[in-house]
PLY file of the C-alpha trace (Angstrom):
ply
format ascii 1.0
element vertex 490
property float x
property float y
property float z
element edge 489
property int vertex1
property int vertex2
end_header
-25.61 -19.37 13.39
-27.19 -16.67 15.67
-25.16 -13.60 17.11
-26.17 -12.18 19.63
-23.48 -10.61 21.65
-24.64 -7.21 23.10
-23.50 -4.32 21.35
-23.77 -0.59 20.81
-22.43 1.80 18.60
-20.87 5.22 19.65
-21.26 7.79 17.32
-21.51 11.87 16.92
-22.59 14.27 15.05
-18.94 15.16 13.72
-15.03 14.63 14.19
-14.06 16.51 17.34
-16.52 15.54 19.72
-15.02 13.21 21.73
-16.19 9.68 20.59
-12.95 7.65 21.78
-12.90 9.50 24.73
-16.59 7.93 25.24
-16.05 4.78 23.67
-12.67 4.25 25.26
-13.74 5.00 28.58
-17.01 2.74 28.31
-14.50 -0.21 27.04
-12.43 0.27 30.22
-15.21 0.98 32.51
-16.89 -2.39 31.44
-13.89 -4.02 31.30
-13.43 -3.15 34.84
-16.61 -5.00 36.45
-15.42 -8.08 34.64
-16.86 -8.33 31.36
-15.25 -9.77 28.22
-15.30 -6.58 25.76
-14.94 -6.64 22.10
-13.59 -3.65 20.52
-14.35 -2.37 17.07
-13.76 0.55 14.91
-15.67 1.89 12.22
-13.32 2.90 9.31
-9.69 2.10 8.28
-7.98 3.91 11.37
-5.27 2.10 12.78
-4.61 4.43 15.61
-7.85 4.25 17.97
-7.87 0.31 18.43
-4.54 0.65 19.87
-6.09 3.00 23.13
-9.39 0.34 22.62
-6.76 -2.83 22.87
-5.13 -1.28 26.20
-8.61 -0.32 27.46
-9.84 -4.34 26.90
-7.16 -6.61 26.70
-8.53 -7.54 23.45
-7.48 -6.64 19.87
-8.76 -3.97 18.44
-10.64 -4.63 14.92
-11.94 -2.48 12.06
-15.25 -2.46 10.39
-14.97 -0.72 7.46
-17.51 -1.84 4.29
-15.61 0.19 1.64
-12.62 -1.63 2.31
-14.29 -5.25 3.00
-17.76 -4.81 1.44
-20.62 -4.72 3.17
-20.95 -8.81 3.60
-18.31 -8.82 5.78
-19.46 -6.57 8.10
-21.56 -8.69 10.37
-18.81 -12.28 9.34
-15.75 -9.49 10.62
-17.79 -8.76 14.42
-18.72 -11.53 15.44
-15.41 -13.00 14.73
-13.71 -9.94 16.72
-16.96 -10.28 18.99
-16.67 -14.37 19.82
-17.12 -14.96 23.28
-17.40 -11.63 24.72
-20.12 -10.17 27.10
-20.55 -7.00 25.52
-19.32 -5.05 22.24
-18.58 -1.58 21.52
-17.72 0.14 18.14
-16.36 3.17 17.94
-17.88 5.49 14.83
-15.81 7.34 12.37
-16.58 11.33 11.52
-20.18 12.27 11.92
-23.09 9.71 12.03
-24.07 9.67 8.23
-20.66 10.78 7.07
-18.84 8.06 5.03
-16.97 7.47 1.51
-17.16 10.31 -1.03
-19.32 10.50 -3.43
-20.91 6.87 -2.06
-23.87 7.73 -0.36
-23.97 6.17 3.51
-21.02 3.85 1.83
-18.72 3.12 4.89
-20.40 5.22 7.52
-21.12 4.90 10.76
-24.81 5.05 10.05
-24.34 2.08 7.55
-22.70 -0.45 10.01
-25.12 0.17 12.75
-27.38 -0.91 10.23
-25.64 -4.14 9.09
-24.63 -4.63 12.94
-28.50 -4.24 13.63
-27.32 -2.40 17.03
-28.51 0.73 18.75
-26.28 4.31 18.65
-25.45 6.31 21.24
-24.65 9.59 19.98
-22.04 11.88 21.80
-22.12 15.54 21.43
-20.29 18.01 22.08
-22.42 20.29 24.12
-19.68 22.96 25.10
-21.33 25.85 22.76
-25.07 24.86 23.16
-27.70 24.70 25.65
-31.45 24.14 24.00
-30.01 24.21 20.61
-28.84 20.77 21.54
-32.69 19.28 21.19
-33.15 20.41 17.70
-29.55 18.69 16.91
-30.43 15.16 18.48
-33.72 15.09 16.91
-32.21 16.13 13.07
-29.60 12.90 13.71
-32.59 10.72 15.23
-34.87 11.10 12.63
-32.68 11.44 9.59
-32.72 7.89 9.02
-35.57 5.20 10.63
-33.19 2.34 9.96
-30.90 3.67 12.23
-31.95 3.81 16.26
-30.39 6.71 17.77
-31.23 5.46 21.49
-29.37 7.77 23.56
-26.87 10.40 24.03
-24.31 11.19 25.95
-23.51 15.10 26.42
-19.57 15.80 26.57
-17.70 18.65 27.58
-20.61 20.17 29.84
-19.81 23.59 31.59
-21.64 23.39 35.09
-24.38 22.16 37.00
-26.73 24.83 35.04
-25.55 23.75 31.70
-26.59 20.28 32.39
-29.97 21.00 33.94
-30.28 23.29 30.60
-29.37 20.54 28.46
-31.42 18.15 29.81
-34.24 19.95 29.94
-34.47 20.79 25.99
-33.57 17.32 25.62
-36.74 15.61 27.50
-39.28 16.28 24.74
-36.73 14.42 21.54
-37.64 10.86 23.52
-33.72 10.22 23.10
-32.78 9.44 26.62
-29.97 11.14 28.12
-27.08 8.52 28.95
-24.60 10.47 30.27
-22.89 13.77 31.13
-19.13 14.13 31.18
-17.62 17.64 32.18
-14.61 19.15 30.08
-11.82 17.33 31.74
-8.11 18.02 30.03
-6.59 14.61 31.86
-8.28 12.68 29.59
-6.77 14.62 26.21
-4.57 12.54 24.31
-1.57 14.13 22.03
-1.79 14.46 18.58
0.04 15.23 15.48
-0.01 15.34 11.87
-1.74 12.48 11.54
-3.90 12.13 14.19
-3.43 10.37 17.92
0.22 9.27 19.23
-0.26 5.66 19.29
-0.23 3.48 21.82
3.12 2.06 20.99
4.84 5.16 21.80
3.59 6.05 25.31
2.10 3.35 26.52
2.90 4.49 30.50
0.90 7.67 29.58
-1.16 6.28 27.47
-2.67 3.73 30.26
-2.92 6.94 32.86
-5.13 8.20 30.12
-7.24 5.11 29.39
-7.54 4.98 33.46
-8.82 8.75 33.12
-11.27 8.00 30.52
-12.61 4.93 32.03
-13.24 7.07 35.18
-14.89 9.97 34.01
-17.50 7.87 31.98
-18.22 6.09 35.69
-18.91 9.23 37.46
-20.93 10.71 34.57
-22.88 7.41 32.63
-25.60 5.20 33.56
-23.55 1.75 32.74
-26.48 -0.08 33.73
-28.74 1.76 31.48
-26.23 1.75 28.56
-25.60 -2.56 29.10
-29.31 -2.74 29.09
-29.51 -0.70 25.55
-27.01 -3.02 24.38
-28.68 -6.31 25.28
-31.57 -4.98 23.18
-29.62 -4.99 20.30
-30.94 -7.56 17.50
-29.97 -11.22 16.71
-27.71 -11.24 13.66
-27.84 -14.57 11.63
-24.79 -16.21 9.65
-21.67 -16.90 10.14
-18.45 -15.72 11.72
-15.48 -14.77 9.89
-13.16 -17.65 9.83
-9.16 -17.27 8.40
-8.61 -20.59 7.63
-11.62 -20.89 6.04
-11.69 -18.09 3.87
-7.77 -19.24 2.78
-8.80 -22.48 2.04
-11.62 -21.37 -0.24
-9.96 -18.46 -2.15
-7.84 -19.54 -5.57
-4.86 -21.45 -5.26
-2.26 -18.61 -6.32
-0.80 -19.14 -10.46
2.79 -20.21 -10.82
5.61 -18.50 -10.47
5.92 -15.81 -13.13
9.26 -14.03 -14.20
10.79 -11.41 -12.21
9.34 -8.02 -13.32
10.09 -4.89 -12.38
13.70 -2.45 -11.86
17.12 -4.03 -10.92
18.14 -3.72 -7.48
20.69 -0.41 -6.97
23.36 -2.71 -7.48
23.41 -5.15 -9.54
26.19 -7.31 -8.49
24.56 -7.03 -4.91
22.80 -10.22 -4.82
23.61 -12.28 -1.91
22.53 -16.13 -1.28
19.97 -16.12 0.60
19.50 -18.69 3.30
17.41 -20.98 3.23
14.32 -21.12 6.16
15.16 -23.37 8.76
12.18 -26.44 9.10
10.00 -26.57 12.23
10.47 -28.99 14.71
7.70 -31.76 13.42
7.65 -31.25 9.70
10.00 -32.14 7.08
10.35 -30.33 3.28
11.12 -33.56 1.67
10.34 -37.52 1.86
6.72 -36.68 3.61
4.88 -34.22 1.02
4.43 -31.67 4.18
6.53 -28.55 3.40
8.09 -25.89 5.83
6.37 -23.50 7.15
7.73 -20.24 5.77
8.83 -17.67 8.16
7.24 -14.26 7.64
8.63 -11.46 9.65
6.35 -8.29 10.56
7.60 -4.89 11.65
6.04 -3.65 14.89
7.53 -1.48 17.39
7.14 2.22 17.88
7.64 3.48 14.06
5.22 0.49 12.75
2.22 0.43 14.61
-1.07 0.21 11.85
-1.92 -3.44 10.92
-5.04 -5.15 10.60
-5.10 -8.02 12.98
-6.59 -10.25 10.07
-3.67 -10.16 8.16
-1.49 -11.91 10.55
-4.72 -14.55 11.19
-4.86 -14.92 7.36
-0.82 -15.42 6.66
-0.95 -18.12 9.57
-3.77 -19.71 8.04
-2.13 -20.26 4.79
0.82 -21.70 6.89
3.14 -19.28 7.59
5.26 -18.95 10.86
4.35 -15.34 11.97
7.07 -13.60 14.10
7.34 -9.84 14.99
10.58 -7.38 14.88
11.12 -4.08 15.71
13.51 -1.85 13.24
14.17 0.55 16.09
15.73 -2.10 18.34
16.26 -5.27 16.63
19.87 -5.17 14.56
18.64 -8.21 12.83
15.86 -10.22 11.41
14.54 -12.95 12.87
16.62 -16.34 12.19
15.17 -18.08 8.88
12.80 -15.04 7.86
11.72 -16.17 4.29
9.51 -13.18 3.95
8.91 -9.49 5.29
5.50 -7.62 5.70
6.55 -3.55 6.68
3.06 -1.96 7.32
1.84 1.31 8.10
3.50 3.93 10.59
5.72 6.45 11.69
9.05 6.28 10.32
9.25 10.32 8.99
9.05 10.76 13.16
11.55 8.01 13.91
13.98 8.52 10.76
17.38 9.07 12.89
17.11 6.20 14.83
16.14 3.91 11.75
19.06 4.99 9.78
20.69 4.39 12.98
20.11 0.68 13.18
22.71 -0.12 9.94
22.80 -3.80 10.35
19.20 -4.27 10.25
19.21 -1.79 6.81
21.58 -4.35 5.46
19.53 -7.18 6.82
16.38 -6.08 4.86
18.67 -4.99 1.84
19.92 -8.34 1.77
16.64 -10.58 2.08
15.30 -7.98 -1.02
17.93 -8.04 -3.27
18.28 -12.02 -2.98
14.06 -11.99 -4.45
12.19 -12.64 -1.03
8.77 -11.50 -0.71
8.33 -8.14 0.78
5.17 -6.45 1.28
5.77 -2.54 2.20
2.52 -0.61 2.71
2.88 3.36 3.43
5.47 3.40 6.00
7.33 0.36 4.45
7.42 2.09 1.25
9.28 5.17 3.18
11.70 2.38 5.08
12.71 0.91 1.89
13.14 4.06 0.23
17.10 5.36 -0.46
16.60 8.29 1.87
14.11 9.70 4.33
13.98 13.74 4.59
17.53 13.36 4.32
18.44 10.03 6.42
19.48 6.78 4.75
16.97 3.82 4.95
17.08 0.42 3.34
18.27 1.37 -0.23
16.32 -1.29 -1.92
13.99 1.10 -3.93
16.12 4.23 -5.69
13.73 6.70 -4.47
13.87 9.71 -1.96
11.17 10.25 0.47
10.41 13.73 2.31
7.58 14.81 4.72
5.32 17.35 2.94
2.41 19.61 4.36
0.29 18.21 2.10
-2.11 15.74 3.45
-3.09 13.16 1.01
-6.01 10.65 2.48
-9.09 8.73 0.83
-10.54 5.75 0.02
-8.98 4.18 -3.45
-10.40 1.68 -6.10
-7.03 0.30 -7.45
-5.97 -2.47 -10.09
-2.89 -4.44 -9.88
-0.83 -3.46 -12.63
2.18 -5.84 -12.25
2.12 -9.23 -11.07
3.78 -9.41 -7.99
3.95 -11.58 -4.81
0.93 -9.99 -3.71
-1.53 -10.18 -6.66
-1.54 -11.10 -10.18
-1.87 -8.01 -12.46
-5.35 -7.04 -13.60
-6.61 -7.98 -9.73
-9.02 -5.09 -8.14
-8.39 -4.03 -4.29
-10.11 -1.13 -2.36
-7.48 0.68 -0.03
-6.94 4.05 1.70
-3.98 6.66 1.74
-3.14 8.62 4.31
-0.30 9.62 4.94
1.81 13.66 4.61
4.91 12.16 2.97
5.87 12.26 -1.01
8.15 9.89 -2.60
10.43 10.75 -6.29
9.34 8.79 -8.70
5.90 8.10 -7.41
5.86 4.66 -9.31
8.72 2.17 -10.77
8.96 0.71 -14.14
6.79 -2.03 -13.10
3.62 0.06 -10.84
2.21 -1.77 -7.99
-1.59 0.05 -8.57
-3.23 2.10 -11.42
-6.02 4.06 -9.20
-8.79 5.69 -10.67
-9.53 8.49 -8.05
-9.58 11.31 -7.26
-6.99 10.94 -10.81
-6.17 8.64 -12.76
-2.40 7.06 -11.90
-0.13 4.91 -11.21
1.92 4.21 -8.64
4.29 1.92 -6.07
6.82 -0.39 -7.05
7.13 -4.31 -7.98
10.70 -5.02 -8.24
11.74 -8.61 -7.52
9.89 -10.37 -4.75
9.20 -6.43 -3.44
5.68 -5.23 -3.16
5.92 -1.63 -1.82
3.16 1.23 -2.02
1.03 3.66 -0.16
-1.89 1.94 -0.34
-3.66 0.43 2.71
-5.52 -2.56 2.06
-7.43 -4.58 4.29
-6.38 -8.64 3.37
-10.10 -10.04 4.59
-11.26 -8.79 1.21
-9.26 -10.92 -1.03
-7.83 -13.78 1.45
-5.58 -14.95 -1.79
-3.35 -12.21 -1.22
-2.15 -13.68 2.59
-2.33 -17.16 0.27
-0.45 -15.94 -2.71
2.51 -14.21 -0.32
3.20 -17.51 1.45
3.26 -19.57 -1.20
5.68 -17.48 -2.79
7.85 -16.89 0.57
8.09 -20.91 0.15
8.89 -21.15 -3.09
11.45 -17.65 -3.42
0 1
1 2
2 3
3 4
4 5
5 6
6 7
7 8
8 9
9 10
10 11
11 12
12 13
13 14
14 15
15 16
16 17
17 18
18 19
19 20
20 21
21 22
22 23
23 24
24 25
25 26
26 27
27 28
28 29
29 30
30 31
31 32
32 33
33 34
34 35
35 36
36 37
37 38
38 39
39 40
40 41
41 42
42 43
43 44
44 45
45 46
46 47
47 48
48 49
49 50
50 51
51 52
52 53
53 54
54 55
55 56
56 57
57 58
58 59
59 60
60 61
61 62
62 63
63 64
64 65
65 66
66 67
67 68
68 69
69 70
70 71
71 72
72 73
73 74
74 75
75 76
76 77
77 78
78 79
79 80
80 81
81 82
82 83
83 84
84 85
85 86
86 87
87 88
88 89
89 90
90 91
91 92
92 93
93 94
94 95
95 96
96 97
97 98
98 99
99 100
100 101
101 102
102 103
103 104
104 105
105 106
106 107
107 108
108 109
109 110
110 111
111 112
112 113
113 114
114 115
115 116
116 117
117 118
118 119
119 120
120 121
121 122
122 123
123 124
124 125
125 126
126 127
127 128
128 129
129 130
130 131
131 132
132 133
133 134
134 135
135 136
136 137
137 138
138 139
139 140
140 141
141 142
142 143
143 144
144 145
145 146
146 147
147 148
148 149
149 150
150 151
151 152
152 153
153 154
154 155
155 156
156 157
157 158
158 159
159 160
160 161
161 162
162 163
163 164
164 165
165 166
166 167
167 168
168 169
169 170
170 171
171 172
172 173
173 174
174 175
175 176
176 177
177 178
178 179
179 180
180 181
181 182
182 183
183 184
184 185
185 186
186 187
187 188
188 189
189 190
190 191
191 192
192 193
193 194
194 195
195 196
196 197
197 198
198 199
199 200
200 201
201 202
202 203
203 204
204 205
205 206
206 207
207 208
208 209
209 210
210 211
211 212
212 213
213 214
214 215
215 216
216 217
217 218
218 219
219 220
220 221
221 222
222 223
223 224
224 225
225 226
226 227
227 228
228 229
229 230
230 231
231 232
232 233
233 234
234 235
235 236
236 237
237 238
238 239
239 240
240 241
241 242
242 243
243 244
244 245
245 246
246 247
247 248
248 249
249 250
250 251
251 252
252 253
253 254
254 255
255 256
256 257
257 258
258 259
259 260
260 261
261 262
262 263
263 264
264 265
265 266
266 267
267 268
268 269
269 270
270 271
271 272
272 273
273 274
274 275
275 276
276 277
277 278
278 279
279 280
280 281
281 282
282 283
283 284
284 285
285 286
286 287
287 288
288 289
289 290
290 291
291 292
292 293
293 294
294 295
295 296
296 297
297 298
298 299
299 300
300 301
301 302
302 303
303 304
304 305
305 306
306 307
307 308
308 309
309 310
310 311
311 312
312 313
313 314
314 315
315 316
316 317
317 318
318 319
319 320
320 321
321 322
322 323
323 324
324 325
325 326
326 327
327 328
328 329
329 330
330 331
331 332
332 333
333 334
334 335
335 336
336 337
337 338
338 339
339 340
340 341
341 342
342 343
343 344
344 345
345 346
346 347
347 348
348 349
349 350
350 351
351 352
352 353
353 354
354 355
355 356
356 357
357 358
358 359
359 360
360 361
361 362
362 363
363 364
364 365
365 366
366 367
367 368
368 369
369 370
370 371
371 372
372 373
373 374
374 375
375 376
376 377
377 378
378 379
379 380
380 381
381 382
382 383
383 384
384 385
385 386
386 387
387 388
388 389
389 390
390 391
391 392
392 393
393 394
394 395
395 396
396 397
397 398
398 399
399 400
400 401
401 402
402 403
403 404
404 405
405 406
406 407
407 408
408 409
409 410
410 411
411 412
412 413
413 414
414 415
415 416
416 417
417 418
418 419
419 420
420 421
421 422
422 423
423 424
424 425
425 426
426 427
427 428
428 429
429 430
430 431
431 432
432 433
433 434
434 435
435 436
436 437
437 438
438 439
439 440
440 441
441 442
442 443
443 444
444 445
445 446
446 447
447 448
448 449
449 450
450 451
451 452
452 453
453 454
454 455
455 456
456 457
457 458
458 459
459 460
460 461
461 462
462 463
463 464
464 465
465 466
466 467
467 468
468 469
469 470
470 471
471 472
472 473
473 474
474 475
475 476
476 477
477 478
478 479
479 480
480 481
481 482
482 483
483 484
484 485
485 486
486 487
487 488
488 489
């Protein structure tokens, strides 16, 4: 198989100067002459493919090789990329920047390479005028692998400044693509860990993604930029496919015996009911069994999830449905399983506490041994207490925001078999997150992680799975497998 979908790559020379302004803005100004855009992000931030989903229409999809490996660069794009008239991946941090202590491991640099596509590098030319040359030319020539093909100058002063820039920038043979002025509609809200999402102003957030997608009109060549991209080079192999990758990974081991802390209370362990059968498949007299159905926070305090992971827990036959624990006072009808990803909930903690019946709800389904898989903000959700406020109660820790930021990349073992993973299997994840939780681990860990110390930590405690660690499914597709097939047989 050939790909060949145009693409680029926006990158920069560091954090800060304004590559999803660029690379939003391009999304939504291509989008807006009627092209089928593919949007991508370099790294495991959850938060930017939200503004590049609104800008597109199309889910937003991560590219990150320490997480997936390197092989699954290419497979991962052109599955995001199928169909589409042009792609465009956002870098992360600076051009060569990427995991510590790996080399070009994860960077932008590195996928442009696998992705065989040109970069476009944005910089931020607010404190620079001829300086700028000797910048472009550094990042151009650092690596020949990687085609630097243009740039696009942000945050420009005047008229002057951009005659100034451009005329230090004629002799580096990197073309100038574009010049955007400073403009403060475009600026998008932040706090402690990073961009609002999406989820939780969506009616500003699309005034801003209009903004964007305006000021790279007025101040980029599209035509020249879509030309760049069709120059990008054919890829060969194939795409990413869920079902395949499910069907190919190890069947999951049998059931093993509970491991891990008693629920709070003991005598707390209701029936649980049983998952209702779809319409046009029976559980017994036809070997077909039910699909399971696995329910997946969303909303406003649970926005980061990796669209694979709902493609990959459909693929090994499970009934995906969405609820939202701000709103929703109970779980969907016949949930056999919960996945509580990443999020918010230290900013939404009154209003979850708020929401008893749904606490009880989730208390319920863990206590009576379905799967639950709580990543980062799930942990916090199922925690006793949040800064204070009650939450689920199924794990007997408390959870605080701290000013400590912990984030990174993580090599982890499984250290407990749980519905997830059988102990001794590897996963690469991230952290990032300014919360703590007391204990840090249960009596049965969900990880041991080797850096930046040696630990463990999470919990495996029934059918619960809950930790701070981020993983991306695509890289071991028996995970999605192993969950189902428990959520059928719990």
């Amino acid at each position: 198989m050939v790909i060949s979908v145009p693409r680029l790559v926006i990158a920069a020379p560091s954090s800060g100067s304004g590559k999803t302004t660029v690379a939003t803005g391009l999304m939504a100004a291509f989008a807006s002459r009627g092209l089928a855009v593919s949007p991508h992000k370099v790294g495991p931030d959850y938060i930017d493919p939200g503004y590049h989903a609104l800008a597109t229409g199309r889910v937003g999809r991560n590219l990150d090789a320490y997480l997936c490996g390197t092989e699954l660069i290419a497979p991962l794009f052109a599955h995001g990329a199928h169909g589409c008239d042009l792609a465009v991946v956002e870098g992360v941090m600076g051009l060569y920047d990427g995991a510590a202590g790996e080399g070009e491991l994860a960077s932008t640099a590195q996928v442009a390479k696998l992705l065989r596509a040109p970069v476009v590098l944005v910089v931020d030319a607010s404190s620079q005028s001829r300086s700028v040359a000797a910048l472009v030319h550094g990042f151009a020539s650092w690596d020949p692998e990687v085609r630097v093909a243009g740039v696009i100058l942000n945050k420009v002063g005047s008229s002057r400044h951009e005659e100034m820039l451009r005329e230090a920038l004629d002799a580096s043979g990197v073309p100038v693509l574009g010049c955007l002025r400073r403009a403060a509609q475009v600026d998008t809200p932040a706090r402690h860990l990073g961009l609002v999402p999406v989820a939780e102003r969506r009616s500003d957030a699309v005034d801003a993604v209009g903004a964007m997608a305006e000021q790279v009109r007025r101040g980029c060549d599209l035509d020249a930029l879509y030309a760049l991209a069709r120059g990008a080079g054919e890829l060969s192999g194939a795409a990413w496919d869920a079902a395949e990758v499910v069907a190919s990974s190890p069947p999951p081991p049998l059931p093993v015996p509970t491991l891990g802390a008693a629920p709070p209370d003991p005598r707390h362990r209701p029936e649980r009911p049983r998952p209702q059968t779809p319409d046009g498949l029976k559980d017994r007299g036809t070997g077909l069994r039910a699909a399971p159905r696995i329910a997946v926070a969303g909303g406003a305090a649970f926005t980061f999830s990796y669209a694979e992971h709902a493609e990959l827990l459909t693929a090994a036959g499970a009934e995906v449905v969405t609820f939202d624990p701000l709103r929703d006072e109970q779980l969907p009808d016949g949930t056999g399983g919960l996945v509580i990803g990443g999020g918010f909930p230290e900013v939404y903690a009154p209003e979850l506490s708020a929401n008893e019946p749904l606490r009880k709800a989730v208390a319920e389904l863990a206590f009576a041994g379905a799967p639950v898989a709580a990543e980062c903000a799930g942990l916090l959700y199922l925690s006793r207490e949040l800064d204070g406020q009650p939450m689920c109660g199924v794990l007997d820790v408390s959870a605080r925001m701290s000013e400590r930021l912990t984030l990174g990349y993580r090599d982890a073992v499984a250290v407990s078999d749980s519905a997830l993973a059988v102990a001794g299997t590897r996963m690469r994840g991230h952290e990032f997150h300014r919360t703590v939780v007391e204990p840090g681990a249960g009596a049965a860990p969900a990880w041991g992680v080797r850096a930046p110390e040696r630990r463990v930590e999470g919990f495996v405690q029934q059918g619960v799975h809950a930790s701070y660690l981020h993983a991306h499914w695509a890289a071991r597709p028996g995970v999605a497998r192993r969950f189902v097939e428990r959520c059928r047989t719990s």
